[in-house]
N, C-alpha and C positions, 0 to 999 in steps of 0.2 A: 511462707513459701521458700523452697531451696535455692539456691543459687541456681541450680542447674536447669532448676523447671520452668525458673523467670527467662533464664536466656534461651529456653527453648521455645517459651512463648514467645518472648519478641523477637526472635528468628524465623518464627509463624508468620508475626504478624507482616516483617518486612517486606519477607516472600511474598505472603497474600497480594501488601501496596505494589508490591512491582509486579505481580503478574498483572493486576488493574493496569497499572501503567502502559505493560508493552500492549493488553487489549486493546486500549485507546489509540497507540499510534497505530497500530496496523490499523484499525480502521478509517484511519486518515488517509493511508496510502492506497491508491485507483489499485483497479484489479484487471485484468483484461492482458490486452497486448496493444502495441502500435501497429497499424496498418498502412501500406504507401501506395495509394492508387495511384494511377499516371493515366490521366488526359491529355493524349494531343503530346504535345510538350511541357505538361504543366504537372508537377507531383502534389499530390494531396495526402496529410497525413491526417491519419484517423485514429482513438482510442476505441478496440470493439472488446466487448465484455458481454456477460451474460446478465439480467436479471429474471432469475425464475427460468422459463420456458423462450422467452425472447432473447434477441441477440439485439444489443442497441449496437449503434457505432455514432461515435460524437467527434465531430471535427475539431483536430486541435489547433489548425492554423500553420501558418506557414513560418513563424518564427522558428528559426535553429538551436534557440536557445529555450523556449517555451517546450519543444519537442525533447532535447534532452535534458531536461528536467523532469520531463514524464516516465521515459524512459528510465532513467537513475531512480527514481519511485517506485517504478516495475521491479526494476533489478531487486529493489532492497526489500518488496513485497514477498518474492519467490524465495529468498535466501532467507 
């Protein structure tokens, strides 16, 4: 085989491993938005997203720090 044709397959192949790769992290990162209801005087954050036909919404809790980690997740999902 040519030199040319080996580096074109292992440039194949790399390609291929790295699109596997980015697959798998995007599907680690939530999909949805954050949501901030307010009770009373009390905020509630929520992740709401789609599966299928339903709209779930899961509570994320009221840490500041928990919330923008979700967020920064969002962000790096859309982009």
């Amino acid at each position: 085989m040519s030199l040319f044709m080996r580096m074109i397959l292992e440039e194949s192949q790399r390609n291929y491993l790295m699109q596997q790769q980015y697959e798998n992290e995007i599907k680690l990162l939530p999909k949805g938005t954050v949501i901030l209801k307010k009770v009373g005087n009390h905020e509630y954050h929520y992740l709401k997203y789609r599966e299928g036909k339903k709209t779930i919404t899961d509570y994320i809790g009221k840490d500041k720090a928990k919330i923008k980690n979700v967020r920064s997740k969002l962000d790096k999902s859309s982009s």
